[in-house]
BATI-447623 format. One record per residue: residue in one letter; x, y, z of N, C-alpha, C in turn; residue number from 1. Coordinates in nm, 3 decimals. Example, Ala and Ser with C-alpha at 12.3 -4.5 7.8 and 13.67 -1.06 7.14 Angstrom:
residues 2
{residu=a, nx=1.319, ny=-0.569, nz=0.780, cax=1.230, cay=-0.450, caz=0.780, cx=1.320, cy=-0.330, cz=0.780, num=1} .
{residu=s, nx=1.285, ny=-0.225, nz=0.708, cax=1.367, cay=-0.106, caz=0.714, cx=1.290, cy=0.003, cz=0.787, num=2} .
//
This chain:
residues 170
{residu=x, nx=-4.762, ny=17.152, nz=-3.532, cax=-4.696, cay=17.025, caz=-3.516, cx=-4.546, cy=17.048, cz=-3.497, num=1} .
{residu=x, nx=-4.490, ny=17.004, nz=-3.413, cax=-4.321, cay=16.968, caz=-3.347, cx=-4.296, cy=16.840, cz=-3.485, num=2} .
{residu=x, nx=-4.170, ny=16.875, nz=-3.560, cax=-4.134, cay=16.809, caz=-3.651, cx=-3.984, cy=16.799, cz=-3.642, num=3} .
{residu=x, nx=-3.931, ny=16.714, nz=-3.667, cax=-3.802, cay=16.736, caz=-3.632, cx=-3.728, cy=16.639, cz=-3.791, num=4} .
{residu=x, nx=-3.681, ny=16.692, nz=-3.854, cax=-3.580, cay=16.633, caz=-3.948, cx=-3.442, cy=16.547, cz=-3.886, num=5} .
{residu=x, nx=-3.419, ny=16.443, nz=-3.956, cax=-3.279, cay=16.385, caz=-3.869, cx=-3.236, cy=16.311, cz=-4.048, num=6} .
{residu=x, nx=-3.139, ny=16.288, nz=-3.968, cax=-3.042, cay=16.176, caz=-4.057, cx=-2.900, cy=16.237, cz=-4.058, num=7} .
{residu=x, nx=-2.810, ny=16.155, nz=-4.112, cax=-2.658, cay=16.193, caz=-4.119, cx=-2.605, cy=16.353, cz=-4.193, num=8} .
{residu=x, nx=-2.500, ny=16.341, nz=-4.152, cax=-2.448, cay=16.479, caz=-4.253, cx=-2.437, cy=16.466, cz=-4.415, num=9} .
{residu=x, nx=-2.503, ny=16.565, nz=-4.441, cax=-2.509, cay=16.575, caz=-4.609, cx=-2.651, cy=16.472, cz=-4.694, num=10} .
{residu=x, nx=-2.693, ny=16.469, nz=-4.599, cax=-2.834, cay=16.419, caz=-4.624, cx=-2.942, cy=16.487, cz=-4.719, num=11} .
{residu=x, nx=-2.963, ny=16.610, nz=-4.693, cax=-3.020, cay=16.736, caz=-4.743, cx=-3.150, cy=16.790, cz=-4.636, num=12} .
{residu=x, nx=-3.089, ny=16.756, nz=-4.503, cax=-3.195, cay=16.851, caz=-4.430, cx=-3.237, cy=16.928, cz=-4.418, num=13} .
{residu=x, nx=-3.105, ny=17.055, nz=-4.445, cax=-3.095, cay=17.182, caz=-4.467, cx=-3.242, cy=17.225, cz=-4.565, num=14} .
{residu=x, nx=-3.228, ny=17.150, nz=-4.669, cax=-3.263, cay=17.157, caz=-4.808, cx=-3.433, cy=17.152, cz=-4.776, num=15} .
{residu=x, nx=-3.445, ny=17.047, nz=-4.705, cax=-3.633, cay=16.995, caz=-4.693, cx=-3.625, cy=17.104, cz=-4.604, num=16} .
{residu=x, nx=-3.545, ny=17.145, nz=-4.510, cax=-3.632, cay=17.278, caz=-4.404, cx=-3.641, cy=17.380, cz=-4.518, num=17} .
{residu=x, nx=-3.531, ny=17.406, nz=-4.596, cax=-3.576, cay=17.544, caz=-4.679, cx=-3.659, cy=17.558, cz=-4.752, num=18} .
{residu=x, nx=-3.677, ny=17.416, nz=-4.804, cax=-3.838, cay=17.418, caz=-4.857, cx=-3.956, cy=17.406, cz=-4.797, num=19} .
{residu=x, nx=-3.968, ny=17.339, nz=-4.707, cax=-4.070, cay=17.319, caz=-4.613, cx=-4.085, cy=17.463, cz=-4.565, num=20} .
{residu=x, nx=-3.998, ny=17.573, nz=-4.508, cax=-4.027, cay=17.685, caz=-4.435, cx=-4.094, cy=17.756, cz=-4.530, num=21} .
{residu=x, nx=-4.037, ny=17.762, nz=-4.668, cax=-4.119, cay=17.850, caz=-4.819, cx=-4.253, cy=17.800, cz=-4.850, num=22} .
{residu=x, nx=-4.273, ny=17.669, nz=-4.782, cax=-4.424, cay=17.662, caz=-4.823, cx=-4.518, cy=17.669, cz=-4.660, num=23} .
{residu=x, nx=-4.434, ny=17.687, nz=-4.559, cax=-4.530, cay=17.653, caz=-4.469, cx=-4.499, cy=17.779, cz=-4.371, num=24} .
{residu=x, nx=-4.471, ny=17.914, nz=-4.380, cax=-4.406, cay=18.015, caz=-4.333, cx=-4.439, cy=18.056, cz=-4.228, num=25} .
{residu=x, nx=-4.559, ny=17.988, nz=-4.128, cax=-4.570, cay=17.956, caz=-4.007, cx=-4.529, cy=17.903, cz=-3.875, num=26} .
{residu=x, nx=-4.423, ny=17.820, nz=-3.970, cax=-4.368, cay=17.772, caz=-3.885, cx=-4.244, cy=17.833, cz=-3.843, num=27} .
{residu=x, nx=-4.188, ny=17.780, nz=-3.697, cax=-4.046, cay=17.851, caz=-3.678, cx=-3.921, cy=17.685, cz=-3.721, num=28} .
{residu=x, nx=-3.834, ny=17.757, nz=-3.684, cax=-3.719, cay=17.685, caz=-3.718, cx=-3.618, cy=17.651, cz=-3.678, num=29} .
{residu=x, nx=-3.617, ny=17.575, nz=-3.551, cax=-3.484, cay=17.517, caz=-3.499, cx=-3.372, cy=17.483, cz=-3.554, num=30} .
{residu=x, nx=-3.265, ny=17.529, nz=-3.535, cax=-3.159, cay=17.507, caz=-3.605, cx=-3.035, cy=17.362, cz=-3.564, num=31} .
{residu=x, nx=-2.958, ny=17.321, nz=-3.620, cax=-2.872, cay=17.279, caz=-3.603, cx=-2.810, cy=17.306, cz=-3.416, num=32} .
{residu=x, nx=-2.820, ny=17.158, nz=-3.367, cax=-2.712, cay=17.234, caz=-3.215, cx=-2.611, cy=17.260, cz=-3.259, num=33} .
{residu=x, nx=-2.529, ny=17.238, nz=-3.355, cax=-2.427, cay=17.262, caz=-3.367, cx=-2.314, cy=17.385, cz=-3.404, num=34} .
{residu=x, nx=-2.503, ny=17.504, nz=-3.444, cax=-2.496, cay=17.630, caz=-3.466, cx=-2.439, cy=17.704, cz=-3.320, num=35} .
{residu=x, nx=-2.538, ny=17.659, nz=-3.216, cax=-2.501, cay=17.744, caz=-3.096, cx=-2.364, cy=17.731, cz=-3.033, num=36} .
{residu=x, nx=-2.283, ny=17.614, nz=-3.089, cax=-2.106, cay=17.568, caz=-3.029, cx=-2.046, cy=17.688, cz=-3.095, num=37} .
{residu=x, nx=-1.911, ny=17.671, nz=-3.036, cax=-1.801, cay=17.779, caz=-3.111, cx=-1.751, cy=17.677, cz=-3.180, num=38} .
{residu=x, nx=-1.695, ny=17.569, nz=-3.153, cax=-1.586, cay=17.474, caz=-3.257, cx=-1.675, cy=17.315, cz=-3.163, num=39} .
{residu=x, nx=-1.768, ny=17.293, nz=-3.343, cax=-1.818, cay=17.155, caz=-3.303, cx=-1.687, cy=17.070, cz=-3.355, num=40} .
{residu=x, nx=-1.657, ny=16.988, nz=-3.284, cax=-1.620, cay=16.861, caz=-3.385, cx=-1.678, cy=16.725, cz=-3.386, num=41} .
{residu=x, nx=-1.638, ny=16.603, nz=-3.433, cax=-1.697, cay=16.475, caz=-3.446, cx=-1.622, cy=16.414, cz=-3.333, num=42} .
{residu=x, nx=-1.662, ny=16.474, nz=-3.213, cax=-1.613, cay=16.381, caz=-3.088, cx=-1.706, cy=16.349, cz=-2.976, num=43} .
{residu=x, nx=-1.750, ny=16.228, nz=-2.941, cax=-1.862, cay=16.218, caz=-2.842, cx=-1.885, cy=16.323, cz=-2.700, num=44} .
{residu=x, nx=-1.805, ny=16.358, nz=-2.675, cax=-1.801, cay=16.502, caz=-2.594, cx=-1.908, cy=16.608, cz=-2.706, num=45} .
{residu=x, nx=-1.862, ny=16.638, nz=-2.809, cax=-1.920, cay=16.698, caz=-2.878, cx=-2.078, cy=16.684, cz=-2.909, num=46} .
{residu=x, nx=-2.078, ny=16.577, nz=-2.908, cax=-2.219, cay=16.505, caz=-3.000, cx=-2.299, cy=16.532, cz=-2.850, num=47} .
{residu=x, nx=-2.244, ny=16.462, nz=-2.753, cax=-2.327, cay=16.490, caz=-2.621, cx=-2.364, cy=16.626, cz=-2.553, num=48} .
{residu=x, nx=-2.279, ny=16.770, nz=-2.628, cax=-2.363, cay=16.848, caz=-2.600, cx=-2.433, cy=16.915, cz=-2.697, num=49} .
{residu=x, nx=-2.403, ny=16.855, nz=-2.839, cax=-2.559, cay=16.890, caz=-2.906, cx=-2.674, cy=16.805, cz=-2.854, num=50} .
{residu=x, nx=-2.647, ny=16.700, nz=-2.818, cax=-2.770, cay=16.648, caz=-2.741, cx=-2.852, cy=16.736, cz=-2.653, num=51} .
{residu=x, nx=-2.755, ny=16.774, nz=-2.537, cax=-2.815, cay=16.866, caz=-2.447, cx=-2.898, cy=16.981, cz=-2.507, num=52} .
{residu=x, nx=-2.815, ny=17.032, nz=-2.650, cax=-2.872, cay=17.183, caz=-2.668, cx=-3.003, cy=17.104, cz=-2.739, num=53} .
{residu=x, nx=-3.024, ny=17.014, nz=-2.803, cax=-3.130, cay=16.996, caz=-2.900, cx=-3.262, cy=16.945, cz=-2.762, num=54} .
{residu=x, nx=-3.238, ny=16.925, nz=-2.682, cax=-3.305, cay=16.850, caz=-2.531, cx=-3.360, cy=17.002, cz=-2.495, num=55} .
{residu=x, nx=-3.255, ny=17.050, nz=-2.513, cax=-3.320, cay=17.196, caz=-2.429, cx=-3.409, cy=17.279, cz=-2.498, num=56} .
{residu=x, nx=-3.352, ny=17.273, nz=-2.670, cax=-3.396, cay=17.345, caz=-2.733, cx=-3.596, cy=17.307, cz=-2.791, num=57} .
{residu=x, nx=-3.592, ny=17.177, nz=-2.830, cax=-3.695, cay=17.162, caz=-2.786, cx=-3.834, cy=17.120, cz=-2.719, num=58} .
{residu=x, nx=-3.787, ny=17.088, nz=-2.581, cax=-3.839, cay=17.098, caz=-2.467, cx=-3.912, cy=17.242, cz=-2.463, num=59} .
{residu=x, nx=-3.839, ny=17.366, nz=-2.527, cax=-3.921, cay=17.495, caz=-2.516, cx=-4.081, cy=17.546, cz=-2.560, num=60} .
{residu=x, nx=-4.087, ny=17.436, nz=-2.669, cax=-4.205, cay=17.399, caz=-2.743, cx=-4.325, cy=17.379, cz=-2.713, num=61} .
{residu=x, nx=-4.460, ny=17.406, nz=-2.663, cax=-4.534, cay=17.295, caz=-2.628, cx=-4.616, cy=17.275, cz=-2.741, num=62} .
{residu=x, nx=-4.712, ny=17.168, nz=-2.707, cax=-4.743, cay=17.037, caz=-2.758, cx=-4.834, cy=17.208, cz=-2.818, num=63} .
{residu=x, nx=-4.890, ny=17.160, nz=-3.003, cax=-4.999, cay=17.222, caz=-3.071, cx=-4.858, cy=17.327, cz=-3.118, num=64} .
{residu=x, nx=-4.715, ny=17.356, nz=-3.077, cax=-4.641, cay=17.466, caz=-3.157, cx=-4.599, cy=17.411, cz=-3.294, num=65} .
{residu=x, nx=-4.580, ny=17.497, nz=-3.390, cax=-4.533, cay=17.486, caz=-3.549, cx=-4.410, cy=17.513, cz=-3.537, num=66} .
{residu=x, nx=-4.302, ny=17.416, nz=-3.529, cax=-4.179, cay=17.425, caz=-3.512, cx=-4.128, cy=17.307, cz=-3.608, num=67} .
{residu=x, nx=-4.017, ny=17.357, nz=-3.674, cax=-3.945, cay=17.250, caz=-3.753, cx=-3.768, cy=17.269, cz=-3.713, num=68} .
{residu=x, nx=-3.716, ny=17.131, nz=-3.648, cax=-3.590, cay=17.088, caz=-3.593, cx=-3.536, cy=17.038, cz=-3.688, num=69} .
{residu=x, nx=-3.377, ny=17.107, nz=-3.746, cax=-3.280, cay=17.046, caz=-3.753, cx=-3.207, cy=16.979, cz=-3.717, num=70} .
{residu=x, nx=-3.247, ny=16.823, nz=-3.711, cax=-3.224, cay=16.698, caz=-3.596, cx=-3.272, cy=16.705, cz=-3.494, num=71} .
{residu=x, nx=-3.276, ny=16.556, nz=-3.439, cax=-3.367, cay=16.528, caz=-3.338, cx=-3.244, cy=16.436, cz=-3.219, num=72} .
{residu=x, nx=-3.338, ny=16.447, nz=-3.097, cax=-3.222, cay=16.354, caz=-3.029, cx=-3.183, cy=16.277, cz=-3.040, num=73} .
{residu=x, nx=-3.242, ny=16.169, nz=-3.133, cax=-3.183, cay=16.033, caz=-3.189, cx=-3.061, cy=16.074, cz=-3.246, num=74} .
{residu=x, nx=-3.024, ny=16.161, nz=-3.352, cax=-2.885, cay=16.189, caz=-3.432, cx=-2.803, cy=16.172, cz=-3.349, num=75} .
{residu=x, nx=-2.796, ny=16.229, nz=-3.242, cax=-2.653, cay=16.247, caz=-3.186, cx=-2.651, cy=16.107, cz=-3.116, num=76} .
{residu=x, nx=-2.793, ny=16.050, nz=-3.051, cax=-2.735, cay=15.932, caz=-2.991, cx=-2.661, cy=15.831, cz=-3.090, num=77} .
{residu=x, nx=-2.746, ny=15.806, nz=-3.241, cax=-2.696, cay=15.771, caz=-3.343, cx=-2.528, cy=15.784, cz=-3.382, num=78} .
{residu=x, nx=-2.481, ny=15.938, nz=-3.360, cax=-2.362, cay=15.937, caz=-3.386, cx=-2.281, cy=15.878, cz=-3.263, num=79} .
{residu=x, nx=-2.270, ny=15.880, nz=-3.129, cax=-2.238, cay=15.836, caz=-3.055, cx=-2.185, cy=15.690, cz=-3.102, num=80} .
{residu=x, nx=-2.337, ny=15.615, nz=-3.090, cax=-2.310, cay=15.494, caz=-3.148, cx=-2.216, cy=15.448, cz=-3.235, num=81} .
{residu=x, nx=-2.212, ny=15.553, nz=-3.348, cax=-2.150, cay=15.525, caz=-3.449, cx=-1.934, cy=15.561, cz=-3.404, num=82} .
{residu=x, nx=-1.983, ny=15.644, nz=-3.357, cax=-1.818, cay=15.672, caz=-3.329, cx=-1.781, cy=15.514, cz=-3.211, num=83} .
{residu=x, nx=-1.868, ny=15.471, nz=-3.199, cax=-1.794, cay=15.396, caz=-3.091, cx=-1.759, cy=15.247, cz=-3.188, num=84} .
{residu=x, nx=-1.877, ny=15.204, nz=-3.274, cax=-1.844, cay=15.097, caz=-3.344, cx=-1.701, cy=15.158, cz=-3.429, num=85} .
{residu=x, nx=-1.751, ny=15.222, nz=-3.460, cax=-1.570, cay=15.280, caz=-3.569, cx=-1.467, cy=15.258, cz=-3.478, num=86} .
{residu=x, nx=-1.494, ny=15.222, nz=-3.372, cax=-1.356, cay=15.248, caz=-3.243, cx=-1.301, cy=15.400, cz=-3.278, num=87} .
{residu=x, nx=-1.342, ny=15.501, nz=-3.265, cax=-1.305, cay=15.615, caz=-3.270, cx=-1.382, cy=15.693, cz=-3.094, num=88} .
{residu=x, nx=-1.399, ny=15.597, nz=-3.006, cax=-1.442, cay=15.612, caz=-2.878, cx=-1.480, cy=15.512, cz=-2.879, num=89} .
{residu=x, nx=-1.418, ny=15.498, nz=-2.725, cax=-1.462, cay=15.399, caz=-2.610, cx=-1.588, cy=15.305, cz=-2.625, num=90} .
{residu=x, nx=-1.632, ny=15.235, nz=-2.597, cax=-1.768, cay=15.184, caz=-2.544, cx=-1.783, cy=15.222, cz=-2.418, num=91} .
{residu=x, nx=-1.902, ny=15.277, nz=-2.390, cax=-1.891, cay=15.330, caz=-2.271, cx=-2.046, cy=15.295, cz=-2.240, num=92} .
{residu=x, nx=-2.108, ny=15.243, nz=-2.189, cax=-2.256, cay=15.172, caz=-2.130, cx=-2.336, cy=15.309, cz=-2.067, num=93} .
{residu=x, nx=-2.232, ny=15.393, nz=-1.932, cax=-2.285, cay=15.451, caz=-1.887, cx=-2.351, cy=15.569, cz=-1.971, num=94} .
{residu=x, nx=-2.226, ny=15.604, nz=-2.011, cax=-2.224, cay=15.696, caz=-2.136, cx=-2.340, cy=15.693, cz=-2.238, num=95} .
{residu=x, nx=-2.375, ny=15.594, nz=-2.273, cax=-2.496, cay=15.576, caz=-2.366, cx=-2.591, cy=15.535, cz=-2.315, num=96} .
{residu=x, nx=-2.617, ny=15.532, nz=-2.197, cax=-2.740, cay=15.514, caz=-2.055, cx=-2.776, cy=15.643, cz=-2.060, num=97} .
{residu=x, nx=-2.684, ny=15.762, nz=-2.021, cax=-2.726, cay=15.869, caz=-2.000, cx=-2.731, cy=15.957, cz=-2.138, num=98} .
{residu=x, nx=-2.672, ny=15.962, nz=-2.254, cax=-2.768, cay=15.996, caz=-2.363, cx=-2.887, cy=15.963, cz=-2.380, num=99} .
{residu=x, nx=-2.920, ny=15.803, nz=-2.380, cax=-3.030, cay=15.751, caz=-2.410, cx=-3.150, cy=15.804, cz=-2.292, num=100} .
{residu=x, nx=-3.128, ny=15.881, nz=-2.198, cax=-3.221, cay=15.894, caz=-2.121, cx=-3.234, cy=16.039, cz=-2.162, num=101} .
{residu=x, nx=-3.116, ny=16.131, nz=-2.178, cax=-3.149, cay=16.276, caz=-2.231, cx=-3.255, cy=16.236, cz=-2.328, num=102} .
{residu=x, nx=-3.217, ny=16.186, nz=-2.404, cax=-3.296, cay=16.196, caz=-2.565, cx=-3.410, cy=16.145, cz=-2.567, num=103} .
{residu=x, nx=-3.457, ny=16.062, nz=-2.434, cax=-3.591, cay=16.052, caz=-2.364, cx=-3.689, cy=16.106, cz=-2.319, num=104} .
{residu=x, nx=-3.609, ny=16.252, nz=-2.287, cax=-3.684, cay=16.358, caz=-2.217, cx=-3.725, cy=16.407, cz=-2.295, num=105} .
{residu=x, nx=-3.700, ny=16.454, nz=-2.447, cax=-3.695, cay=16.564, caz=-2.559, cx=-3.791, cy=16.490, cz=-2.637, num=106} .
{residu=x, nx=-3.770, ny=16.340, nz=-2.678, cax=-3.870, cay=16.297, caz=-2.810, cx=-4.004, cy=16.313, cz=-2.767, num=107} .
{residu=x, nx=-4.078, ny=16.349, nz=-2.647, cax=-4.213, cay=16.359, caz=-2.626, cx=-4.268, cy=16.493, cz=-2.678, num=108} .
{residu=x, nx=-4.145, ny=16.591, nz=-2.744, cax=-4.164, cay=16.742, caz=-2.754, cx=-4.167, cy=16.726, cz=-2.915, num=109} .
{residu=x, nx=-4.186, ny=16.557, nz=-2.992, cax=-4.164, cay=16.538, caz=-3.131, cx=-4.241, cy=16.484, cz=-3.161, num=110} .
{residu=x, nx=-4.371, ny=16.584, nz=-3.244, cax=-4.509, cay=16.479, caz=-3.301, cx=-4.422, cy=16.401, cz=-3.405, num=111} .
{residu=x, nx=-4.342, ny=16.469, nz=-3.487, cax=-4.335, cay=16.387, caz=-3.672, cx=-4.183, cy=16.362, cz=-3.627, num=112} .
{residu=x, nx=-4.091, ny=16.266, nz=-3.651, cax=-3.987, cay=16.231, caz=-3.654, cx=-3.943, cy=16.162, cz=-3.865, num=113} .
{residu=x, nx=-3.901, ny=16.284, nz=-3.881, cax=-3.893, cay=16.271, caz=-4.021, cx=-3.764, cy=16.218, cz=-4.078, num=114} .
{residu=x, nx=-3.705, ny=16.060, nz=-4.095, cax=-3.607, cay=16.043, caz=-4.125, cx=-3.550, cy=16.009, cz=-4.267, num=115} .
{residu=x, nx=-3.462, ny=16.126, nz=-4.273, cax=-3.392, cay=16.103, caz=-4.455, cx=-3.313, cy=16.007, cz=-4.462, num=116} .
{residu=x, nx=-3.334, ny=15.950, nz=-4.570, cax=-3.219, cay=15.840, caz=-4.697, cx=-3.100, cy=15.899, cz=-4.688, num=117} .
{residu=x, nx=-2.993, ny=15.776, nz=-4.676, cax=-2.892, cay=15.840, caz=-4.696, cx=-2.855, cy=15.831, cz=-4.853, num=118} .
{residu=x, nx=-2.920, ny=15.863, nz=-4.954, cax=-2.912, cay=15.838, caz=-5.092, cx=-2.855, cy=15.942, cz=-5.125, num=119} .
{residu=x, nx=-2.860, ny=16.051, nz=-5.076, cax=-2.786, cay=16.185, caz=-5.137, cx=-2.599, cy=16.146, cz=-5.183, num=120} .
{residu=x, nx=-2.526, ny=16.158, nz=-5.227, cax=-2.400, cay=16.139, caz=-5.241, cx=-2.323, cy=16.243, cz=-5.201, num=121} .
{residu=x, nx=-2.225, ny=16.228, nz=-5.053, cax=-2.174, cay=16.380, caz=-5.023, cx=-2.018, cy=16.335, cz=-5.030, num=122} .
{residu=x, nx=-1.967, ny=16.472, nz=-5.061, cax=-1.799, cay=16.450, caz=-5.100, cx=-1.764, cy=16.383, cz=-4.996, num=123} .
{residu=x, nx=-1.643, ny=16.347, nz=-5.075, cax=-1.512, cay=16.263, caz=-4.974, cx=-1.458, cy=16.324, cz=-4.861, num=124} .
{residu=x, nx=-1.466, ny=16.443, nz=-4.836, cax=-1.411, cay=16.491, caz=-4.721, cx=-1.547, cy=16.507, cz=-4.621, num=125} .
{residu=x, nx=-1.636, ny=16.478, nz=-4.640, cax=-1.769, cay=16.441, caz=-4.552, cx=-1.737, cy=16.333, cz=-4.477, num=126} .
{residu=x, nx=-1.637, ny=16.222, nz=-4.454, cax=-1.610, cay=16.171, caz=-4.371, cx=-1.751, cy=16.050, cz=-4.388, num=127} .
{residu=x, nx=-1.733, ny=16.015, nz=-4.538, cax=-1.835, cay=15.867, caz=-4.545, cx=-1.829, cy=15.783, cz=-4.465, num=128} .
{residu=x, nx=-1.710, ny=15.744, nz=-4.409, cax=-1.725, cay=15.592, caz=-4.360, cx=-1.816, cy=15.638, cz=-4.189, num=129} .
{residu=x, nx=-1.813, ny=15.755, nz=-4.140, cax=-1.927, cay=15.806, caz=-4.011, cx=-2.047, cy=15.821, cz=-4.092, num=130} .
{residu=x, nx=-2.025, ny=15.923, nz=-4.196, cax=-2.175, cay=15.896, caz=-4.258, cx=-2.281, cy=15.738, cz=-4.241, num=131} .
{residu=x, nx=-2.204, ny=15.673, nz=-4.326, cax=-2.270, cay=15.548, caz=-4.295, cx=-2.312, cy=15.450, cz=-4.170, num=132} .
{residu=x, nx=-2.217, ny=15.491, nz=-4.105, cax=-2.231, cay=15.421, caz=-3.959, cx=-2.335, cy=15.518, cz=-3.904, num=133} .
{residu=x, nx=-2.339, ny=15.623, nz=-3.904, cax=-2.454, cay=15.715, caz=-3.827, cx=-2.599, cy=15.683, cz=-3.860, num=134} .
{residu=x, nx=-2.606, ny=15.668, nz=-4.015, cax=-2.723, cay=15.656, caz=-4.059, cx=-2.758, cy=15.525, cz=-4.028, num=135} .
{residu=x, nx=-2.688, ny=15.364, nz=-4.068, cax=-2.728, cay=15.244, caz=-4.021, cx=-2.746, cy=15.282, cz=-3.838, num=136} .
{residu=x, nx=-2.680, ny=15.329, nz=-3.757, cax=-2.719, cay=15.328, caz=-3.617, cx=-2.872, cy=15.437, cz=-3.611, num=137} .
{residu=x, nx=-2.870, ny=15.494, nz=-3.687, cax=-3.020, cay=15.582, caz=-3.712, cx=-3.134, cy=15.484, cz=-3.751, num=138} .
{residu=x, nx=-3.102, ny=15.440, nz=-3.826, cax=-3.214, cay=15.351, caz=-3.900, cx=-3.262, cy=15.183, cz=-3.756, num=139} .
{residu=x, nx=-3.163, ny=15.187, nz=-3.692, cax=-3.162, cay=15.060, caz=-3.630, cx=-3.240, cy=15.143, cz=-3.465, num=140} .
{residu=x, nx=-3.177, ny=15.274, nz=-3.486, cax=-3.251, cay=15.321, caz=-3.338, cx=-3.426, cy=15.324, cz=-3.357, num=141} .
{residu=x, nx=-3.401, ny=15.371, nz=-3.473, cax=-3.575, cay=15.442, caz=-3.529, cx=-3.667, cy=15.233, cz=-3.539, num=142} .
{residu=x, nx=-3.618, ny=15.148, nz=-3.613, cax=-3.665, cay=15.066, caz=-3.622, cx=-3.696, cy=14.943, cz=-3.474, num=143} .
{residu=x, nx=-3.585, ny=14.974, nz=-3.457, cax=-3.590, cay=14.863, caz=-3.312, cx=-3.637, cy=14.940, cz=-3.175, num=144} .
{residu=x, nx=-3.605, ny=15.073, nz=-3.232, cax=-3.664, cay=15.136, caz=-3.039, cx=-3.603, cy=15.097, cz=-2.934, num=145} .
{residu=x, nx=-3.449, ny=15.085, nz=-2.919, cax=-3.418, cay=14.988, caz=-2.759, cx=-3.451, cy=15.093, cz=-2.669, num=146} .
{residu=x, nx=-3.452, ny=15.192, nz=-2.679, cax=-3.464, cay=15.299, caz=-2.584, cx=-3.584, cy=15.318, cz=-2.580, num=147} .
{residu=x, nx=-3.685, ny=15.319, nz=-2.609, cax=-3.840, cay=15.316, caz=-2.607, cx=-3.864, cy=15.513, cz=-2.586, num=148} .
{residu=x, nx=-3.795, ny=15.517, nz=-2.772, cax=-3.782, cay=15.687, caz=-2.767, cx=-3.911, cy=15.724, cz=-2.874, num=149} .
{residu=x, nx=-3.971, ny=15.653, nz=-2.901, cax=-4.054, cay=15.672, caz=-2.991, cx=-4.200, cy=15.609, cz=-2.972, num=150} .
{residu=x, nx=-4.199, ny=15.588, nz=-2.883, cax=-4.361, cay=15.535, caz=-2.796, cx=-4.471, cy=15.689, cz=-2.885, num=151} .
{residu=x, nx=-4.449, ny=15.772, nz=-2.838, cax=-4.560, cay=15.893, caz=-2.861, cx=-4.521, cy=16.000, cz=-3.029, num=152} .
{residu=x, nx=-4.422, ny=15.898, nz=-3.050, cax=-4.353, cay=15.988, caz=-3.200, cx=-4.398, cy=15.944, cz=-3.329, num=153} .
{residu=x, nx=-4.458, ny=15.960, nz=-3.441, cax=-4.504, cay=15.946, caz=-3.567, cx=-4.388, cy=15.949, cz=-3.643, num=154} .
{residu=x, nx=-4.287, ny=15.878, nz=-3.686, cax=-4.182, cay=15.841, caz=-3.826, cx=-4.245, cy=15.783, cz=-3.904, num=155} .
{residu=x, nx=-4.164, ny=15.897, nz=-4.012, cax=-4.197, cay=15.852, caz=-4.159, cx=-4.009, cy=15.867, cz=-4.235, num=156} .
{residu=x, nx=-4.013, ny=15.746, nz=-4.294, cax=-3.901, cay=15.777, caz=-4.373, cx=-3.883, cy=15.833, cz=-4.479, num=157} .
{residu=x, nx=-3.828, ny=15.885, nz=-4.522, cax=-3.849, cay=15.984, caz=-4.667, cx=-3.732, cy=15.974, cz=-4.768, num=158} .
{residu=x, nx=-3.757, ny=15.940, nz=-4.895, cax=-3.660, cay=15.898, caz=-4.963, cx=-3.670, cy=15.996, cz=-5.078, num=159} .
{residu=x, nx=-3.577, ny=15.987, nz=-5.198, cax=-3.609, cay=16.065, caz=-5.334, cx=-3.593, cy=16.164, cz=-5.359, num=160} .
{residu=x, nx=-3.611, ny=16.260, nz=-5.481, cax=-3.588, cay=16.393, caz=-5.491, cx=-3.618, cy=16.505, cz=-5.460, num=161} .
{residu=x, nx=-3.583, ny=16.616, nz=-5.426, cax=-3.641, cay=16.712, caz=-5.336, cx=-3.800, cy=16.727, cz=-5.314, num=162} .
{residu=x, nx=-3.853, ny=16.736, nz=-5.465, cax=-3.988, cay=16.782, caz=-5.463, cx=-4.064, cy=16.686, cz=-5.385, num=163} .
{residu=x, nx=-4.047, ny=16.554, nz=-5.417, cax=-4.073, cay=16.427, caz=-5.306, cx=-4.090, cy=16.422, cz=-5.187, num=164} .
{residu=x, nx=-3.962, ny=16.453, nz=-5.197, cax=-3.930, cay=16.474, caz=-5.001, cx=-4.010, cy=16.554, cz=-4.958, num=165} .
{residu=x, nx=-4.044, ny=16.721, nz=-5.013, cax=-4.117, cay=16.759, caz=-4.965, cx=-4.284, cy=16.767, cz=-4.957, num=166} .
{residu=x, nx=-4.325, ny=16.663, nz=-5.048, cax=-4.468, cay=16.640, caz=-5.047, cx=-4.495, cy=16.500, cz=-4.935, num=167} .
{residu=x, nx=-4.412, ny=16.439, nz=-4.881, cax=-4.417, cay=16.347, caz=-4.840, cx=-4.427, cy=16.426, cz=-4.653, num=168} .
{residu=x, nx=-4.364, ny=16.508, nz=-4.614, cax=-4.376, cay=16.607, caz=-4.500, cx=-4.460, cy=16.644, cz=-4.469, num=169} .
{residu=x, nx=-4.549, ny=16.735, nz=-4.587, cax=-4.689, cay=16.765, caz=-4.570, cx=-4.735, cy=16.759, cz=-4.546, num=170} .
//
């Protein structure tokens, strides 16, 4: 199964893959796009080419592989979103036409779309006030679908303490 973890920074994604990989050691493990950049930052330039790398990355997959993603294409469209309501970028239509169509191509490569709570509490220099906007634009992409990115995708939301989280994956 193609699984892909999402939600904001400091969520504990990290955390459910490291457990999830210790109990399920079959699987492989997509990492963060933000691993393959030299200097990510929180700028829609940015976010749009972890899009690309997470599009590319797994697209490599096919359908029946045991792969678990550190975010899914929704995040970044999510953050997009979110930087733009903050007015920290433009509104830009086209701009989020053509994310929303990358991240079109990739969610068919995502049986489980696993989205975390933002209940975790992450320091002040985590840059809460994006935290929150990422995750409400997460929660509103995953629920409303305007992009019709989740036609063939299975979400489950996952809330609570680690051990939770990870019986709820399973």
């Amino acid at each position: 199964m193609r699984i892909a973890i999402s939600g904001t920074h400091g969520s504990g994604k990290s955390t459910l893959i490291e457990d999830f990989l210790a109990a399920h050691p079959e699987y492989a493990h997509e990492p963060e796009p933000y691993e393959w950049l030299d200097n990510a930052s929180v700028e829609v330039d940015d976010f749009l080419q972890q899009l690309e790398i997470s599009v590319e990355r797994l697209r490599t997959h096919p359908a029946g592989a045991n792969v678990i993603a550190e975010r899914a294409p929704l995040d970044f469209l999510a953050y997009i979103l979110a930087l733009m309501d903050l007015r920290r970028a433009p509104r830009d239509c086209e701009l989020l036409a053509s994310a929303a169509e990358l991240a079109a191509t990739a969610m068919p490569h995502v049986d489980l779309l696993v989205v975390l709570s933002d209940e975790i509490e992450a320091p002040a220099d985590e840059d809460p006030e994006l935290r929150a906007a990422m995750h409400e634009q997460l929660v509103e992409l995953v629920n409303a679908d305007p992009y019709s990115l989740l036609a063939n995708t299975r979400v489950i939301e996952v809330a609570g303490g680690r051990r939770t989280r990870l019986e709820l994956v399973r």
